[in-house]
C-alpha positions as CSV (number, residue, x, y, z in Angstrom):
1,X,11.0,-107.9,-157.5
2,X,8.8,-111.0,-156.3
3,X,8.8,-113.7,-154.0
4,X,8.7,-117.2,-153.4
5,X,8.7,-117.0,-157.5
6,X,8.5,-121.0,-158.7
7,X,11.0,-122.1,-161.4
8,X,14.0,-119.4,-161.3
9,X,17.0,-120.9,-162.7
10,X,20.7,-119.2,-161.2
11,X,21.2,-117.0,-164.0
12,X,25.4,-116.8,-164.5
13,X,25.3,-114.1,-167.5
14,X,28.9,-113.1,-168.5
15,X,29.9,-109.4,-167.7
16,X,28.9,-106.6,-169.0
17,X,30.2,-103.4,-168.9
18,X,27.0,-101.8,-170.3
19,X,24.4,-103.4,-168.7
20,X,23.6,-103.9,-164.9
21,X,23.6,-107.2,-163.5
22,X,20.5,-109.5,-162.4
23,X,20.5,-110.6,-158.9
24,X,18.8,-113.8,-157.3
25,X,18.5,-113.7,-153.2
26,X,17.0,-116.4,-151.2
27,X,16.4,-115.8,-147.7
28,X,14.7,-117.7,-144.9
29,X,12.1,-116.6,-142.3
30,X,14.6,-117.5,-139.4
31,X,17.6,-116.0,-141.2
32,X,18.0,-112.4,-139.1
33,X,20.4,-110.3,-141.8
34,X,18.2,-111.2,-144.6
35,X,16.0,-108.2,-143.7
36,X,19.1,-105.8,-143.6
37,X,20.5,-107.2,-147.5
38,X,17.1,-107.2,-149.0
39,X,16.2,-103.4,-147.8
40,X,19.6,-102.4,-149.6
41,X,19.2,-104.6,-152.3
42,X,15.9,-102.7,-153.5
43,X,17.9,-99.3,-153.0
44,X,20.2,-100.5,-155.0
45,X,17.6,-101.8,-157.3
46,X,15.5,-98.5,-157.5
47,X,18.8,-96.3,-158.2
48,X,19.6,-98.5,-161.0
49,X,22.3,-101.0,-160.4
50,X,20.5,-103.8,-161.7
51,X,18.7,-105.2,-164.1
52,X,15.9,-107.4,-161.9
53,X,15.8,-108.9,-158.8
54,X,14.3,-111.6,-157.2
55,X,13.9,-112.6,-153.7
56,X,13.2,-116.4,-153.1
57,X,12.0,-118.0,-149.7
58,X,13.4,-121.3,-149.8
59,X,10.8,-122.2,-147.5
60,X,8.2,-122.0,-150.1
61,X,11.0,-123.2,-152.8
62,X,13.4,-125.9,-151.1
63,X,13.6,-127.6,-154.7
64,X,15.5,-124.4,-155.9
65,X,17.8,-124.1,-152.8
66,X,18.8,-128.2,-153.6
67,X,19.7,-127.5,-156.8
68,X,21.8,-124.7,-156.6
69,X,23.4,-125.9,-153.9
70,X,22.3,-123.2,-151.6
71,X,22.5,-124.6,-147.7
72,X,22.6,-121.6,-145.6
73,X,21.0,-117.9,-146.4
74,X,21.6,-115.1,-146.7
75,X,22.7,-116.4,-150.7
76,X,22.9,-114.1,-153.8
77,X,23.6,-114.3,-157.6
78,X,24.9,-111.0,-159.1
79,X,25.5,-112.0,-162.5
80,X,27.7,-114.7,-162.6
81,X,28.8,-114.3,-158.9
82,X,27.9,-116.4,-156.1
83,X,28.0,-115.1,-152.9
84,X,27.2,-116.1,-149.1
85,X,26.6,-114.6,-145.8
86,X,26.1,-111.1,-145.1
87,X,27.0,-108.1,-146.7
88,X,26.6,-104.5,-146.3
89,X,25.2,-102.0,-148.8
90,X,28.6,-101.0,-149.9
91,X,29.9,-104.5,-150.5
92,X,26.3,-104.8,-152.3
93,X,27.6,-102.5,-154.6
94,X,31.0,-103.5,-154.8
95,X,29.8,-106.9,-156.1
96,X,27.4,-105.3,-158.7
97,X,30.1,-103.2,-160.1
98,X,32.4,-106.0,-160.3
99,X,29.8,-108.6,-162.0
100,X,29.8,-105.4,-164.6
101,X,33.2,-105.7,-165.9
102,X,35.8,-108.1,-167.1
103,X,38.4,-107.2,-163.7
104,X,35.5,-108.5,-161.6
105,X,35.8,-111.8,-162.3
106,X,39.8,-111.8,-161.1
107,X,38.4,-110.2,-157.8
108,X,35.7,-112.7,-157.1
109,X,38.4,-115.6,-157.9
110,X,40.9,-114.1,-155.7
111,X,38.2,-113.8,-152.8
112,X,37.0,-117.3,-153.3
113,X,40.4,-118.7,-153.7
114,X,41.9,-116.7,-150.2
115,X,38.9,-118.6,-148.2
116,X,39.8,-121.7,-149.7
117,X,36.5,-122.4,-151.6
118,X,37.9,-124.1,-154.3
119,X,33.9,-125.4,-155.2
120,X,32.9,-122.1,-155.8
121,X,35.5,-121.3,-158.2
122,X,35.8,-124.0,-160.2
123,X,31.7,-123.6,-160.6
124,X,32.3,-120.0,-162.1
125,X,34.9,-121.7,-164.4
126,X,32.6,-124.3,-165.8
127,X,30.0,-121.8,-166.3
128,X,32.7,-119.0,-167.9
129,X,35.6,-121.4,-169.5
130,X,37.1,-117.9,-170.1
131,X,38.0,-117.2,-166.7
132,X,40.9,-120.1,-166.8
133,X,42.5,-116.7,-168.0
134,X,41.7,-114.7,-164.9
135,X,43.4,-118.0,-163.0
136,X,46.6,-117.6,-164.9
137,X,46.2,-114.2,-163.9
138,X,46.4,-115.0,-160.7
139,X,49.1,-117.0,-160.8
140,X,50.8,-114.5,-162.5
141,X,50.4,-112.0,-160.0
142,X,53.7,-111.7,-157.4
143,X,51.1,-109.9,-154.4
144,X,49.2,-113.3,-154.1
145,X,47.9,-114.2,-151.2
146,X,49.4,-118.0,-150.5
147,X,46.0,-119.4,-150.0
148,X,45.3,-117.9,-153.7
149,X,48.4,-119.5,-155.1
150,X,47.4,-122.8,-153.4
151,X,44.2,-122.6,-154.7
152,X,45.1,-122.0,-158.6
153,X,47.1,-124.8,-158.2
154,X,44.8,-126.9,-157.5
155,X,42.1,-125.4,-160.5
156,X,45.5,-125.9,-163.2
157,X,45.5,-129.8,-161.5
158,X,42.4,-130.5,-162.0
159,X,41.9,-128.8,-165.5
160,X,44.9,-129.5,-166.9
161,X,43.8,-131.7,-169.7
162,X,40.5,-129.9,-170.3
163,X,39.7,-127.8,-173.9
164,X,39.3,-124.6,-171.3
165,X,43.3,-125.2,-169.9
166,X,44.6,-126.4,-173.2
167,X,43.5,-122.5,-174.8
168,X,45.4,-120.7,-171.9
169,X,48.3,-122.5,-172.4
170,X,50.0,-119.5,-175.0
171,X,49.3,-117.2,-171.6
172,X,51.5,-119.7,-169.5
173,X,54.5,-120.3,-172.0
174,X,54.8,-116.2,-172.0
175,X,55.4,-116.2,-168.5
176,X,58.6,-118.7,-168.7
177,X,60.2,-115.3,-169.1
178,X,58.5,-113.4,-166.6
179,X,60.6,-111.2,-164.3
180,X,59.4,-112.9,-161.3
181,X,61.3,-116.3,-160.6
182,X,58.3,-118.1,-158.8
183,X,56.4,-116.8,-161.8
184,X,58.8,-118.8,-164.1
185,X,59.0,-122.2,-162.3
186,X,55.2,-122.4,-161.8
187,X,54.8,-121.7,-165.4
188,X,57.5,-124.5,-165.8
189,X,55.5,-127.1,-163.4
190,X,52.0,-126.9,-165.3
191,X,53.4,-127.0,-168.5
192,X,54.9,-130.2,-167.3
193,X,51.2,-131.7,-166.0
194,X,50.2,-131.6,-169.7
195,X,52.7,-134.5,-170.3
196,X,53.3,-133.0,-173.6
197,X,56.5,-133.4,-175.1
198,X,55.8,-130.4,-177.3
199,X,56.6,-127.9,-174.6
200,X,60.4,-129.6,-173.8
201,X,61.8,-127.0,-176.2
202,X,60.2,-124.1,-174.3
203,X,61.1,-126.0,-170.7
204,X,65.1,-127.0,-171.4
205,X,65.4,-122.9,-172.2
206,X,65.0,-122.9,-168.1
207,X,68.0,-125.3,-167.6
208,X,70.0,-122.0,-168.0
209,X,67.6,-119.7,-165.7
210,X,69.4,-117.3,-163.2
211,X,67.6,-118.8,-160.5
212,X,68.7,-122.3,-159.3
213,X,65.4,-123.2,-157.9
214,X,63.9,-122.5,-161.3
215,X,66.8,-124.7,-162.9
216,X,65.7,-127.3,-160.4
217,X,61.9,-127.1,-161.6
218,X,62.8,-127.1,-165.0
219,X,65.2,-130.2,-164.6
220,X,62.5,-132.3,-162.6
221,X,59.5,-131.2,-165.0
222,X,61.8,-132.4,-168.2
223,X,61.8,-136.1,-166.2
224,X,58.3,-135.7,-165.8
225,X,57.6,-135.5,-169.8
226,X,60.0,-137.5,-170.8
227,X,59.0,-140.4,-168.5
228,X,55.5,-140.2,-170.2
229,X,56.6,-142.4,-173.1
230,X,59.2,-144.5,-171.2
């Protein structure tokens, strides 16, 4: 572990089940739980649940707090997880598990996404294109949280015609047959946003759907593309 280290780079590493994450803290001498988190952080550290630590001042190191973006402390990297505010020992853990496995990256989304940080988890994504997958997940998921469902909404709109969106978009024609009716007409609406004709086929199957709201989205998303060439 050291302190007020020069030059540390956030180190977003992509999960691994076999190996314990890294974990960056900065703290400030003001900041009254950073004593609490850094004590459990080298318990943690000593009984093995990560790979290194490092504890930052950002007094002594304001040039690394500006560039990661870092504005209040207590702040932590574990693995490719950013995290703010205080957090008990167990939650400490909780975190270092998740940043271990591929499940993790679903949960940080879905925390993110419920306290409408929609910065934070579009960082992760540009870091980890792969987690556009987790998102769809999300999506896909009928327990969501409406906050969550607001917020993947707004990631698909604003990725839409990125490389990252354009692999997941398999994942989201499946779930034009999902069970779930809201499943089916969200599926239906972001195929639409890629303005490609291509997916008319796969969208005029809905005109038929059971549910008449999902009719209704597949009618208005078949305007949508077709008004792209008009």
């Amino acid at each position: 572990m050291t302190k007020g280290q020069k030059n540390i780079t956030s180190s977003q590493e992509l999960p691994d089940r076999d190996a314990p994450p890294k974990v960056l803290m900065l703290i400030g001498v003001q900041c009254t739980f950073c004593g609490p988190m850094m004590q459990a952080l080298t318990e943690l550290m000593k009984s093995g649940h990560m790979a290194e630590l490092k504890i930052v001042n950002i007094e002594d190191n304001m040039e690394l707090a500006e560039r990661l973006g870092v504005r209040s402390v207590p702040w932590l990297q574990i693995g490719p997880f950013e995290l703010q505010g205080s957090r008990t020992k167990q939650e400490l853990l909780l975190w270092l598990k998740r940043a271990a496995s591929s499940a993790g990256l679903t949960e940080y989304l879905e925390e993110v996404l419920s306290e409408g940080d929609i910065q934070l988890a579009n960082k992760l994504i540009r870091h980890h294109p792969h987690a556009m997958e987790n998102v769809l997940g999300l999506m896909a998921d009928p327990e969501a949280k409406i906050n969550v469902r607001l917020g993947v909404g707004v990631i698909i709109e604003e990725m839409v015609e990125s490389d990252m969106f354009k692999k997941v978009i398999p994942q989201l024609i499946e779930y034009l047959s999902n069970h779930d009716a809201r499943i089916r007409g969200d599926a239906c609406h972001y195929l639409s946003l890629t303005k490609d004709q291509a997916y008319v086929p796969a969208i005029e199957k809905l005109l038929s759907d059971e549910s008449e709201e999902v009719r209704e989205i597949a009618q208005d998303s078949l305007e949508d593309l077709r008004a792209v060439n008009e």
